[in-house]
VEXLO-713940 format. One record per residue: residue number from 1; x, y, z of N, C-alpha, C, O in turn. Coordinates in steps of 0.001 Angstrom, whole numbers. Layout:
residues N
<kolpa NUM,<X,Y,Z>,<X,Y,Z>,<X,Y,Z>,<X,Y,Z>>;
...
end
This chain:
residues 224
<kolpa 1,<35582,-30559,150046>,<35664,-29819,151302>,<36051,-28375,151024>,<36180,-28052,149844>>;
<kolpa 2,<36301,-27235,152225>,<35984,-26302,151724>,<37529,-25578,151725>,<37772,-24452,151291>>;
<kolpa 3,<38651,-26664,152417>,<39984,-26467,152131>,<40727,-26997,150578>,<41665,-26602,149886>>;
<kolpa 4,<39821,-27994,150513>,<40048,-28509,148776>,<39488,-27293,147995>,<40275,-26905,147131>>;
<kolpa 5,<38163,-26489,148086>,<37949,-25788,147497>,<38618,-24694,147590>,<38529,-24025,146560>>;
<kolpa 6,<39314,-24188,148479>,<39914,-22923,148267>,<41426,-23262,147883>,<42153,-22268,147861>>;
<kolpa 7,<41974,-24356,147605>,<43312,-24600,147537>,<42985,-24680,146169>,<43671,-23902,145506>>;
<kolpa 8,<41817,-25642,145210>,<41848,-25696,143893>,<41774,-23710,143464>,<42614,-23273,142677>>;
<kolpa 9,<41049,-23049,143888>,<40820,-21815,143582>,<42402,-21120,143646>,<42955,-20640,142656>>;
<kolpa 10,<43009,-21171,145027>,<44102,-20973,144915>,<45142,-21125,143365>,<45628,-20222,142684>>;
<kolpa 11,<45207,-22442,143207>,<46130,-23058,141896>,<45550,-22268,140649>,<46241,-21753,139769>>;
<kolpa 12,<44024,-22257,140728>,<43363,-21512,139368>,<43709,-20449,139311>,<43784,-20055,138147>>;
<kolpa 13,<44086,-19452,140336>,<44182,-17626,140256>,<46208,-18307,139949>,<46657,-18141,138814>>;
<kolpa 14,<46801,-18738,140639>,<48322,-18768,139975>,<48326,-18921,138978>,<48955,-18123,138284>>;
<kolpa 15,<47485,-20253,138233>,<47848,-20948,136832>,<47357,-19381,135870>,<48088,-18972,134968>>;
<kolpa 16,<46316,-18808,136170>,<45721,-17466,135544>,<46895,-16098,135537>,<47215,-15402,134573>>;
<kolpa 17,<47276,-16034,136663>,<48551,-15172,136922>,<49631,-15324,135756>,<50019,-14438,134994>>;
<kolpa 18,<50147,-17092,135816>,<51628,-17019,135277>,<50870,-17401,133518>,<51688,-17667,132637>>;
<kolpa 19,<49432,-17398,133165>,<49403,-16894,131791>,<49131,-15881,131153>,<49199,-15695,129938>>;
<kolpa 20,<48647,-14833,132406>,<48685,-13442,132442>,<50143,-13082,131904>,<50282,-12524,130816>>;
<kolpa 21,<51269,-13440,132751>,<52587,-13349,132851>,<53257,-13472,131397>,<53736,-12633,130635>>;
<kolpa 22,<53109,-14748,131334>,<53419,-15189,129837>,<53459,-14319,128407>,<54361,-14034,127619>>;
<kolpa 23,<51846,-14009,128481>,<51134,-13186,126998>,<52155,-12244,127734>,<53283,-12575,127367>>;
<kolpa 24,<52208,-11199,128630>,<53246,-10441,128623>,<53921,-9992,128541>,<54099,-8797,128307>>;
<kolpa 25,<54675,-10946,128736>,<56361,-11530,128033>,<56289,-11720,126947>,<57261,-11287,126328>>;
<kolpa 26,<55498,-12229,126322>,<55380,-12381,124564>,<55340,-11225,124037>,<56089,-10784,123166>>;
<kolpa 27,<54251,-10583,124678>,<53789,-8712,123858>,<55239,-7992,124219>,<55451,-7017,123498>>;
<kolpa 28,<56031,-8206,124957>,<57145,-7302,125306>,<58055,-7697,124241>,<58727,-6970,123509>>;
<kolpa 29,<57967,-8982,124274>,<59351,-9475,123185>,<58852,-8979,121791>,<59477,-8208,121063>>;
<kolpa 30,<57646,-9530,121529>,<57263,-8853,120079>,<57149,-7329,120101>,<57907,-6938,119214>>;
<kolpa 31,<56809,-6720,120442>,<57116,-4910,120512>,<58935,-4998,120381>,<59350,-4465,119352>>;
<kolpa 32,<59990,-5583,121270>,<60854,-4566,121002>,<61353,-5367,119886>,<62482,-5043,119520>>;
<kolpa 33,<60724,-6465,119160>,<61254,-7194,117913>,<60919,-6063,116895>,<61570,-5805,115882>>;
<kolpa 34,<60222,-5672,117166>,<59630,-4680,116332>,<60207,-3475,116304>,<61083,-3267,115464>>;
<kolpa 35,<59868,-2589,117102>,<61393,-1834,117077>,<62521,-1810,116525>,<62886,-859,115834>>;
<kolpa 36,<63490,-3223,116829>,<64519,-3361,116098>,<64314,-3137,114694>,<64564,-2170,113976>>;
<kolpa 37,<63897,-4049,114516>,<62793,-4191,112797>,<62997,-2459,112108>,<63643,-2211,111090>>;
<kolpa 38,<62519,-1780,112673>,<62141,-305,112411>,<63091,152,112183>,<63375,494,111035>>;
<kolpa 39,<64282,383,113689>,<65853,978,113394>,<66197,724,112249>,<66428,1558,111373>>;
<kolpa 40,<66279,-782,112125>,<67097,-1218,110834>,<66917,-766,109675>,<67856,-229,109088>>;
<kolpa 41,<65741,-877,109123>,<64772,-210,107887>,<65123,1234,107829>,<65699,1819,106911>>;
<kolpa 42,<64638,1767,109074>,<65066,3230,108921>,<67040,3359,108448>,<67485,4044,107527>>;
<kolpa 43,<67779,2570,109308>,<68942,2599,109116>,<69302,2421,107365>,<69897,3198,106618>>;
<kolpa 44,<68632,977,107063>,<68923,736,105349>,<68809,2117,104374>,<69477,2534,103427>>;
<kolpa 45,<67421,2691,105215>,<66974,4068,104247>,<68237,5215,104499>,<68454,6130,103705>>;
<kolpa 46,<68650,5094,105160>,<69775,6280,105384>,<70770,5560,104502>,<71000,6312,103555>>;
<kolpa 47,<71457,4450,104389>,<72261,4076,103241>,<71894,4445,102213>,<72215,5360,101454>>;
<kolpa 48,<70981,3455,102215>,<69898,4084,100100>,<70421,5507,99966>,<71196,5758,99043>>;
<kolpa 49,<70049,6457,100826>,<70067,7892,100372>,<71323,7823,100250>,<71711,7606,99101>>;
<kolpa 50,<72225,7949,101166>,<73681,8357,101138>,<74144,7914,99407>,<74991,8599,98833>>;
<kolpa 51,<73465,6682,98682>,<73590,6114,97540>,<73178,7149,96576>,<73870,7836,95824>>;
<kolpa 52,<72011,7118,96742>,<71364,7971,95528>,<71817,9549,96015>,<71354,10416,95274>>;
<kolpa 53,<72522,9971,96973>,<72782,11528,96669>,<74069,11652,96289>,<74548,12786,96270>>;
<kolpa 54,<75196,10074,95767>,<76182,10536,95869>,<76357,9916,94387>,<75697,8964,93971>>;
<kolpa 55,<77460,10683,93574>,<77388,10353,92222>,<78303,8743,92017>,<78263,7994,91042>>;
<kolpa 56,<78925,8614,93033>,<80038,6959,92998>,<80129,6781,94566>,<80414,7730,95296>>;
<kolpa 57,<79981,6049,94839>,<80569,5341,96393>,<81632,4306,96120>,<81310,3182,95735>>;
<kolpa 58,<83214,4741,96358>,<83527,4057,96754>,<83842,2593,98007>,<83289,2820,99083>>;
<kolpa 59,<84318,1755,97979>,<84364,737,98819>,<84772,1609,100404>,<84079,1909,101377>>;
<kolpa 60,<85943,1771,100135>,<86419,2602,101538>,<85453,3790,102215>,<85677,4103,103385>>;
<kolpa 61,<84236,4538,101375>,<83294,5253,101803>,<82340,4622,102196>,<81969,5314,103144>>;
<kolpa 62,<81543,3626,102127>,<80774,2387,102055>,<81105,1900,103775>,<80465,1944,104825>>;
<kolpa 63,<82437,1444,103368>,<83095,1198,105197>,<82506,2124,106058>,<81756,1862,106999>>;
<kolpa 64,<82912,3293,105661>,<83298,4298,106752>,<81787,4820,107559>,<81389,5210,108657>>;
<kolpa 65,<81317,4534,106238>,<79778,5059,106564>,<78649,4286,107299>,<77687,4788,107880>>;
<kolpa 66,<78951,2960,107162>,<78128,2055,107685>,<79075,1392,109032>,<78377,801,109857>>;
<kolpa 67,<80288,1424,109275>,<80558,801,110346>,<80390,1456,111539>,<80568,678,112477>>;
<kolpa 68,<80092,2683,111918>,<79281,3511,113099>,<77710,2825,112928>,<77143,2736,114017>>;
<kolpa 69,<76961,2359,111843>,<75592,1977,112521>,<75833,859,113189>,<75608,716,114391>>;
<kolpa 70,<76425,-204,112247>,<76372,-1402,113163>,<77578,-1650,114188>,<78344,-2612,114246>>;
<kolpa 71,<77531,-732,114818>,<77941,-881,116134>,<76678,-169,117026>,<76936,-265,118226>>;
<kolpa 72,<75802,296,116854>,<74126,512,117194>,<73441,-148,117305>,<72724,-202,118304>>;
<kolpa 73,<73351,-1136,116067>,<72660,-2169,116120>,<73362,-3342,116403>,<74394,-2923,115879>>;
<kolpa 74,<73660,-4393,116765>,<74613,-5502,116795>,<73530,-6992,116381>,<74031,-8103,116557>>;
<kolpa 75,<72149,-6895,115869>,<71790,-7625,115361>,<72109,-7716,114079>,<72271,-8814,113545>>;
<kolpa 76,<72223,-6700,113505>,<73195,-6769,112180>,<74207,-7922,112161>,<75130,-8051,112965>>;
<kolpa 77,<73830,-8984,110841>,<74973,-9913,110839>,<75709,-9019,109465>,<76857,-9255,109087>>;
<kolpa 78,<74862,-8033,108865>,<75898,-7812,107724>,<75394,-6392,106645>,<74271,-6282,106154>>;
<kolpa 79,<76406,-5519,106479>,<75186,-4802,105357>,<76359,-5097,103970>,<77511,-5472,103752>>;
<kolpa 80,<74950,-4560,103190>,<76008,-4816,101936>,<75240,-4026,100848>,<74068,-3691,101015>>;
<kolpa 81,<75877,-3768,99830>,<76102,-2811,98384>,<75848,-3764,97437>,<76653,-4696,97421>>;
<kolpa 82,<74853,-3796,96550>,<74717,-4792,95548>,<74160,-4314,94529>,<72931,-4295,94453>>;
<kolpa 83,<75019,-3792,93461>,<74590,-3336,92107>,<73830,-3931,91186>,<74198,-5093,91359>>;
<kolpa 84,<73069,-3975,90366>,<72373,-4482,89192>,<73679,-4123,88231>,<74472,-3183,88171>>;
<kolpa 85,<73447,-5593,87381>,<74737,-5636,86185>,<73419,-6724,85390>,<72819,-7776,85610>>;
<kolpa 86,<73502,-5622,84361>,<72964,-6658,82855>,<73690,-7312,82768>,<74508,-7558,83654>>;
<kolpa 87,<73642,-7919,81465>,<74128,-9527,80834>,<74766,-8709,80383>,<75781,-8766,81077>>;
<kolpa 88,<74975,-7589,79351>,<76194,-7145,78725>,<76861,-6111,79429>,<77439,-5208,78825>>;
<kolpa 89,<76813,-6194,80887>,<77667,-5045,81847>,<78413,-6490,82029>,<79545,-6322,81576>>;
<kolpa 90,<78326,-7354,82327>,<78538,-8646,83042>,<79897,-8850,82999>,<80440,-9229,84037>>;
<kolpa 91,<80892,-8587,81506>,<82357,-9061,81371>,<83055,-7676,81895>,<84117,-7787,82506>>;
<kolpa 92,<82589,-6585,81713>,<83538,-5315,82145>,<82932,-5327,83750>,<83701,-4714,84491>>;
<kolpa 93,<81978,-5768,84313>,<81450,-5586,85605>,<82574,-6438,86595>,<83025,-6194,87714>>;
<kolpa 94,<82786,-7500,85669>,<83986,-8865,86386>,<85593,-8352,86112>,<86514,-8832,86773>>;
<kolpa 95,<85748,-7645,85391>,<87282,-7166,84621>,<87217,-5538,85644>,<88240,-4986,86047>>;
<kolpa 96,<86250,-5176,85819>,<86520,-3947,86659>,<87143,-4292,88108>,<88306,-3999,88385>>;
<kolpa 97,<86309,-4912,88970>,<86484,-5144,89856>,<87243,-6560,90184>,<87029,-7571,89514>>;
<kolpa 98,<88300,-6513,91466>,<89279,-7246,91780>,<89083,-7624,93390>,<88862,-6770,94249>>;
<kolpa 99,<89170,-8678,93582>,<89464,-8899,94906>,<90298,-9987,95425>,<89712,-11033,95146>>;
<kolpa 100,<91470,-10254,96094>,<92275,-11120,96673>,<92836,-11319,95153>,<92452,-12319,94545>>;
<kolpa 101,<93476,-10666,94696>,<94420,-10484,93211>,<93846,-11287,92394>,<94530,-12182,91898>>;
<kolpa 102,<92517,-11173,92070>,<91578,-12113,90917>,<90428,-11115,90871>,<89832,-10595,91814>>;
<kolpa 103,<90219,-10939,89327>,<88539,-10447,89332>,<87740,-10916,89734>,<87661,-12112,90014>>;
<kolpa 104,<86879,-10033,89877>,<85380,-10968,90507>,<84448,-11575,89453>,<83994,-10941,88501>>;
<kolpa 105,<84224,-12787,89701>,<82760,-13242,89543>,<82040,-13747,89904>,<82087,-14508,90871>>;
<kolpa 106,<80872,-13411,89046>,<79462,-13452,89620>,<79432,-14810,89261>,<79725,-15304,88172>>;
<kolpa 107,<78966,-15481,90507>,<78557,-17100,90832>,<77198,-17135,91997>,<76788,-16297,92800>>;
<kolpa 108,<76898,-18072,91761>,<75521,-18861,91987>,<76172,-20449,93119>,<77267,-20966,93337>>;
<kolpa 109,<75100,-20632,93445>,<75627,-22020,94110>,<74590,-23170,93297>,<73481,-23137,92762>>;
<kolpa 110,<75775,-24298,93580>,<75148,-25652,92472>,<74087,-26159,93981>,<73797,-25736,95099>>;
<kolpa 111,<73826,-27261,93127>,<72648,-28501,93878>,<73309,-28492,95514>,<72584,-28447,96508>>;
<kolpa 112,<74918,-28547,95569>,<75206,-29016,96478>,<75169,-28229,97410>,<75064,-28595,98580>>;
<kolpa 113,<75278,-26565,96897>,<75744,-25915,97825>,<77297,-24891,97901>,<77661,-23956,98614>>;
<kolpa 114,<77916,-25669,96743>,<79331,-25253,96281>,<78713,-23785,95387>,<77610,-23367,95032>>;
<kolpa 115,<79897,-23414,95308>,<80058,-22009,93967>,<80325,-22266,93007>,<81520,-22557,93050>>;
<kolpa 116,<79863,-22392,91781>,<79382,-22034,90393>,<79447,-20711,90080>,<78955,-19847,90806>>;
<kolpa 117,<80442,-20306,88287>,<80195,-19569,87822>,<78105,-19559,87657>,<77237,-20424,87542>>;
<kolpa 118,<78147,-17902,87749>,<76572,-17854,86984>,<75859,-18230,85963>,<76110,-17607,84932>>;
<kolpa 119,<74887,-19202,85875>,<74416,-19023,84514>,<74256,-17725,83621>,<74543,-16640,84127>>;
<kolpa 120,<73843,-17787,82412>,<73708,-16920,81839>,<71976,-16074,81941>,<71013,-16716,81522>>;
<kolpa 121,<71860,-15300,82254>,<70599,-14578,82429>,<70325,-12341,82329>,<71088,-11406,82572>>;
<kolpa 122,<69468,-12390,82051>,<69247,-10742,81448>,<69836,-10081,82771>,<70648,-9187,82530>>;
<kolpa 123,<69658,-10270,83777>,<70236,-9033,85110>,<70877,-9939,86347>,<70301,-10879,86896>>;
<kolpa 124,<71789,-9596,86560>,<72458,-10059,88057>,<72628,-9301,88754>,<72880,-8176,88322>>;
<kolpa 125,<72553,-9647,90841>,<72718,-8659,91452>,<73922,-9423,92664>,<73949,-10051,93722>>;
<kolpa 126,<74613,-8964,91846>,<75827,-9477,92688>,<77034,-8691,93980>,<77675,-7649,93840>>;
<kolpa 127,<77013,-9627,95172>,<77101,-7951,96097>,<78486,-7712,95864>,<79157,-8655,95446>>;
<kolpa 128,<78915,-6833,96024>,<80453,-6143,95771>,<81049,-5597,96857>,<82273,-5585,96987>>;
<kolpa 129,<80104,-5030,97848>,<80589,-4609,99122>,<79288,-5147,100697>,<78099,-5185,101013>>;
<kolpa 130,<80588,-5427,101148>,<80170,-6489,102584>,<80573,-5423,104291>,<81624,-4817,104085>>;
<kolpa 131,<80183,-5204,105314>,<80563,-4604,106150>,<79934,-5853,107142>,<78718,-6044,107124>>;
<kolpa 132,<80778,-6655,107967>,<82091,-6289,108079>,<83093,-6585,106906>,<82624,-7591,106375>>;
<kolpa 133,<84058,-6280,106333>,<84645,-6681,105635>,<85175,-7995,105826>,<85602,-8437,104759>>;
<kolpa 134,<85304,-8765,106762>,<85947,-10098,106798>,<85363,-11354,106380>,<85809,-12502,106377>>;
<kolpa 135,<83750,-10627,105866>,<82917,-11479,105475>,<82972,-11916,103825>,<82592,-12916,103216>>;
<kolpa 136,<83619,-10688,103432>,<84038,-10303,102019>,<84308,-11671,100908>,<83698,-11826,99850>>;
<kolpa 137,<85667,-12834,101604>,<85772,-13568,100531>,<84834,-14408,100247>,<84912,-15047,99197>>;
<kolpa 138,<83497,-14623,101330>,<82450,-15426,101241>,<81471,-15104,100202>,<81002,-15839,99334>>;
<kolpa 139,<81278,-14029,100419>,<80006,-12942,100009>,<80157,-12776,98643>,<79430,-13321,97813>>;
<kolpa 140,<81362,-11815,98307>,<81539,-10811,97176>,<81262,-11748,95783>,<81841,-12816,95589>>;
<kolpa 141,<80597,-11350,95158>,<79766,-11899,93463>,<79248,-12691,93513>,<79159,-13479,92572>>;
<kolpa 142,<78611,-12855,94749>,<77083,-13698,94645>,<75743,-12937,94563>,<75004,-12115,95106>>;
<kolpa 143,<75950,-13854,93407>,<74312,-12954,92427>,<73157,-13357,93614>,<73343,-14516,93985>>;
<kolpa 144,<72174,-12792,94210>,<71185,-12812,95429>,<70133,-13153,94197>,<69092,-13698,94563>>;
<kolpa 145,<70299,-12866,92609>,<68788,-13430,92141>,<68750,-14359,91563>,<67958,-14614,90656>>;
<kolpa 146,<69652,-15080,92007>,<70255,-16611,91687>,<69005,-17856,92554>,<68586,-18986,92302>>;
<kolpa 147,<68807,-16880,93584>,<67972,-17950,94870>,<66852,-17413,94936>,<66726,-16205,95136>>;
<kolpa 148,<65708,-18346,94755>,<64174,-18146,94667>,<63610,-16810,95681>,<63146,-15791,95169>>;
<kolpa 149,<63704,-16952,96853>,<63468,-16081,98151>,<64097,-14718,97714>,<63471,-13863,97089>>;
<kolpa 150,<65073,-14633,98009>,<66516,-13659,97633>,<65474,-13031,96513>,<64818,-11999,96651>>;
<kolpa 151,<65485,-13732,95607>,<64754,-12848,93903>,<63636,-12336,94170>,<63196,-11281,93714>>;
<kolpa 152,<63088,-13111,94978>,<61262,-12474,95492>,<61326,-11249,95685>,<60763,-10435,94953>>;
<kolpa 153,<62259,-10842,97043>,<62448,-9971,98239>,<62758,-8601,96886>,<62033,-7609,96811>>;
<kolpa 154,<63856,-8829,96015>,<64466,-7716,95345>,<63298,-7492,94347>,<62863,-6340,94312>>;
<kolpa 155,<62769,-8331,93599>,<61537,-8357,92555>,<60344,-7654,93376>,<59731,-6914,92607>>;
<kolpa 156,<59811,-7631,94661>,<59234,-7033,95398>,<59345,-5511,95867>,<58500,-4617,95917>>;
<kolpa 157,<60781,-5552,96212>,<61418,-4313,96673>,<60938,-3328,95210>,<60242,-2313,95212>>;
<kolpa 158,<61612,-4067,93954>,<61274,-2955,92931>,<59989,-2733,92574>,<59831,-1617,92078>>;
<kolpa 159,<59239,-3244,92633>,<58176,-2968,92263>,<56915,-2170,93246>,<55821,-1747,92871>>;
<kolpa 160,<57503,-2153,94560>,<57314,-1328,95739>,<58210,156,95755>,<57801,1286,96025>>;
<kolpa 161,<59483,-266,95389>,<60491,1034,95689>,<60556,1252,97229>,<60351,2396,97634>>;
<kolpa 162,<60813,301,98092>,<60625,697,99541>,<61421,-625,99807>,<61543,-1443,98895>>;
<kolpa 163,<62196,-938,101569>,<62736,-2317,101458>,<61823,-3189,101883>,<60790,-2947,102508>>;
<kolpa 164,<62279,-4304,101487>,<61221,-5545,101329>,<62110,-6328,102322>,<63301,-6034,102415>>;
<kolpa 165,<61364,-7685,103348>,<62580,-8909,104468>,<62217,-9482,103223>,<61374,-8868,102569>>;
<kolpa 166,<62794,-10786,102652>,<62859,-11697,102129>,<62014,-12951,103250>,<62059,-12822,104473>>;
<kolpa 167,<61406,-13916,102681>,<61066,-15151,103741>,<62015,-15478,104161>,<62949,-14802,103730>>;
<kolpa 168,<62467,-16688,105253>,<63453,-17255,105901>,<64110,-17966,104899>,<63605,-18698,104048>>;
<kolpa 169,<65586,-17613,105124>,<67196,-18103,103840>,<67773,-18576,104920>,<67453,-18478,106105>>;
<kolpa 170,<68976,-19287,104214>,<70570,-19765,104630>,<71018,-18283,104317>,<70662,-17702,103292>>;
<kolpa 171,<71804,-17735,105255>,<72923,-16800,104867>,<74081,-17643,104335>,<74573,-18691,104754>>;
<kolpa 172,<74390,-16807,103202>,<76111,-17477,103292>,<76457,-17276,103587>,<77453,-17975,103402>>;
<kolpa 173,<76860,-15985,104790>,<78043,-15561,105563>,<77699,-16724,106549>,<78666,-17470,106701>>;
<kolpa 174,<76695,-17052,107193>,<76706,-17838,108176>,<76829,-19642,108457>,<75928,-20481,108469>>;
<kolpa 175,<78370,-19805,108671>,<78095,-21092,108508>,<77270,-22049,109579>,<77153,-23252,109345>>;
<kolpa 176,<76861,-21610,110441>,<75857,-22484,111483>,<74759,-22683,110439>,<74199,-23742,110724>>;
<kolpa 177,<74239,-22169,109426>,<73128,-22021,108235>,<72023,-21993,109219>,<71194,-22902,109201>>;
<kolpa 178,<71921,-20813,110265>,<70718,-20746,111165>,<69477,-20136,109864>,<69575,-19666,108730>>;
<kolpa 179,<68334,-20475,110817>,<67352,-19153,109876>,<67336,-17525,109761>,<67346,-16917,110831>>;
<kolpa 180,<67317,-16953,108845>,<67916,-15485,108374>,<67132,-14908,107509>,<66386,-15510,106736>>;
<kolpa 181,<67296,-13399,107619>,<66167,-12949,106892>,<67515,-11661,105874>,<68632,-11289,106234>>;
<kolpa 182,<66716,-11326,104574>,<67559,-10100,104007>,<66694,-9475,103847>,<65677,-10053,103465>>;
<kolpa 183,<66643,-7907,104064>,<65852,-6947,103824>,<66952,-5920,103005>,<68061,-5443,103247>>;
<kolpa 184,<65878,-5871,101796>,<66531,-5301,100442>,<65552,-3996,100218>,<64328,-3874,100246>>;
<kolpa 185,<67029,-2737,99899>,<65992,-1982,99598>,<66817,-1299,98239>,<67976,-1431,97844>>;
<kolpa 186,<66200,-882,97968>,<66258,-307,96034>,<66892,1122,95896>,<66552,2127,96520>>;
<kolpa 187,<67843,1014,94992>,<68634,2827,95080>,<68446,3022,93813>,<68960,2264,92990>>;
<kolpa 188,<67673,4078,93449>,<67936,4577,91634>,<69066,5807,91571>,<69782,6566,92225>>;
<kolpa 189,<68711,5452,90479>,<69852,6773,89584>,<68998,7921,90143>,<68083,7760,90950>>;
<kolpa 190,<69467,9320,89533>,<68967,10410,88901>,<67657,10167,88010>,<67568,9539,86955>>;
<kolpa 191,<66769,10772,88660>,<65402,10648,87264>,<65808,10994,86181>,<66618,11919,86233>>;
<kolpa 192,<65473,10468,84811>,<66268,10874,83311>,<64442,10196,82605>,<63811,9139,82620>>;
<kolpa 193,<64297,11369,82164>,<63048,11547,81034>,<61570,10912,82351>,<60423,10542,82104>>;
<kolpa 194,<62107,11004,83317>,<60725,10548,84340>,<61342,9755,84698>,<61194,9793,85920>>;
<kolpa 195,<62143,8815,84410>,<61933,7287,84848>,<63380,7610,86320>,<64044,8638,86454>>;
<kolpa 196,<63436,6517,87059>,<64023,6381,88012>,<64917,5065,87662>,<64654,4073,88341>>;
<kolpa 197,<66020,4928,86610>,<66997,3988,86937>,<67377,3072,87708>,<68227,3678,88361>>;
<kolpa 198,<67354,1783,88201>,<67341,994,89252>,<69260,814,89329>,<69860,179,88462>>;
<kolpa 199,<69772,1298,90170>,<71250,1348,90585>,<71478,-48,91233>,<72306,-757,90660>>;
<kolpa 200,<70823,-587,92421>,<71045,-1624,92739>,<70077,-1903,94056>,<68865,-1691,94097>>;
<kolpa 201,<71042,-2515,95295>,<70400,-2597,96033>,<71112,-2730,97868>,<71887,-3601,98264>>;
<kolpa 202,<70446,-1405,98801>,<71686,-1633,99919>,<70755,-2700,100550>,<69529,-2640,100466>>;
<kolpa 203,<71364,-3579,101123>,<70780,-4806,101808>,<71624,-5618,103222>,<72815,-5902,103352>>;
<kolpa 204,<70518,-5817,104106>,<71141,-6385,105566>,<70684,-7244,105959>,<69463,-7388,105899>>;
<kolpa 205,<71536,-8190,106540>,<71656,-9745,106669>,<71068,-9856,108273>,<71585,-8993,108982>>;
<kolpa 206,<70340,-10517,108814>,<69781,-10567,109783>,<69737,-11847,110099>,<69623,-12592,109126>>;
<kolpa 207,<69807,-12524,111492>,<69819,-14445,111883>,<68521,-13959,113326>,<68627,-13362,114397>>;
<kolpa 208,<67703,-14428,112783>,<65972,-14785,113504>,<66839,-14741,115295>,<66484,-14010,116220>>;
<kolpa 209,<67604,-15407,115316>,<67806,-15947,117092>,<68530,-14783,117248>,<68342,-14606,118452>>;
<kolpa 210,<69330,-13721,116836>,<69817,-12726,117618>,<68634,-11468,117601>,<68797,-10401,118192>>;
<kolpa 211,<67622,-11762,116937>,<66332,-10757,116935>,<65925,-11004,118247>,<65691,-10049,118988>>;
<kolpa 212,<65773,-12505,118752>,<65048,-12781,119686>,<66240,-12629,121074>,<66086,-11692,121857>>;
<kolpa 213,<66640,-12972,121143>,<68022,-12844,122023>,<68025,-11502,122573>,<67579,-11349,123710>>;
<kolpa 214,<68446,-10558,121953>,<68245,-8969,121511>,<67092,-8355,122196>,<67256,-7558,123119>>;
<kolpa 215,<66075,-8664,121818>,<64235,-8472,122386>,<64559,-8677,123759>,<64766,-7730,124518>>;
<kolpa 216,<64620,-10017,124158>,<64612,-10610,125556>,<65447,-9889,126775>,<65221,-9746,127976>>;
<kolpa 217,<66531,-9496,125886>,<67465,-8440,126580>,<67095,-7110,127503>,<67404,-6608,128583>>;
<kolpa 218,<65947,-6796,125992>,<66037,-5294,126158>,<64515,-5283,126844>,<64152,-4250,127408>>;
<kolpa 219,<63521,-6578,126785>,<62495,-6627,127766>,<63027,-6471,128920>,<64236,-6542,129140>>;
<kolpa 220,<61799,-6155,130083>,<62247,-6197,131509>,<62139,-7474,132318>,<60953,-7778,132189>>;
<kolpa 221,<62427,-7932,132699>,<62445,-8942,133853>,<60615,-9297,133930>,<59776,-8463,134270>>;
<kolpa 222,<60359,-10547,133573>,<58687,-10694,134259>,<58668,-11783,135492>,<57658,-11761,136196>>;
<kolpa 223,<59823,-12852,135852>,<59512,-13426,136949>,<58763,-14878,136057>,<58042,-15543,136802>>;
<kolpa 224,<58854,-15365,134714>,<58396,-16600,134214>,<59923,-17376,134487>,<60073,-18563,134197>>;
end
């Protein structure tokens, strides 16, 4: 009949509307995911430099300098300072540095999940400085090329010289062990005979659901 027909037509132009609506809402959330994405990167690159133009960064400069961004960004779960240490930097790298009245070392996690001293291997990148700091006794001398992903992201980064996300990790700062991404980017020395020295690496801890959380926020209202 010709009230059935205009009522089915009816339902077809809504059902068309609210998937109009939808893709919408998707393209909005992915644009300002993206965005974020960008700040951050751009943000990491302003660390890197502050790295490579300064001849030592201390810990307390490190603070000072990065705790005004992430209060900008608040998807930030974490930034951090992570030097390259050869195998024979490895015993003065652990005897230099101290934290909670014990040197540091560089450890790895076993099968289970626990902390393990490091095996023995040619380069470790173990982080030394954490913002926020309270994340510190979790974090500090865990070698990142200890874990398959983690090693990709930095093995990538160098061979790009630009920062690289890593695929989806466990953070260790995070004990919910949501899905998380690290985007690593690469600081050299001073050029010496051409070459560019690999110093280490500034790197930020990111959890997938406050990307999206974040997005949804800063989209506008669509009425789904």
């Amino acid at each position: 009949s010709s009230i059935e027909s205009r009522t089915a037509k009816r339902a077809g132009e809504q059902r068309a509307a609210s998937e109009r609506s939808f893709h919408r809402a998707g393209q909005q959330h992915l644009l300002a995911i993206r965005e974020q994405v960008q700040r951050i990167v751009e943000t990491l690159e302003t660390v890197g430099d502050f790295f490579e133009s300064s001849t030592e960064v201390a810990e307390q400069e490190f603070d000072g300098f990065v705790q005004g961004v992430l209060g900008r960004l608040p998807t930030i779960r974490a930034m951090q300072w992570i030097p390259a240490v050869s195998h024979a930097q490895r015993a003065a790298f652990e005897s230099a540095h101290r934290f909670d009245g014990r040197n540091v070392e560089i450890w790895e996690r076993d099968a289970g999940g626990g902390k393990m001293r490091a095996g023995g291997r040619g380069e470790y990148f173990p982080v030394l400085f954490t913002v926020p700091r309270s994340d510190l006794a979790t974090v500090i001398g865990f070698d990142i090329g200890s874990e398959q992903r983690r090693r990709e992201a930095i093995h990538l980064a160098m061979r790009s010289g630009s920062a690289v996300a890593s695929r989806p990790i466990a953070l260790v700062l995070d004990r919910q062990r949501l899905p998380g991404v690290l985007i690593v980017r690469p600081v050299y020395r001073e050029a010496l005979r051409g070459e560019r020295p690999l110093q280490g690496f500034v790197a930020t801890a990111l959890i997938g659901r406050d990307l999206m959380e974040q997005a949804m926020a800063r989209s506008p209202a669509t009425g789904i």
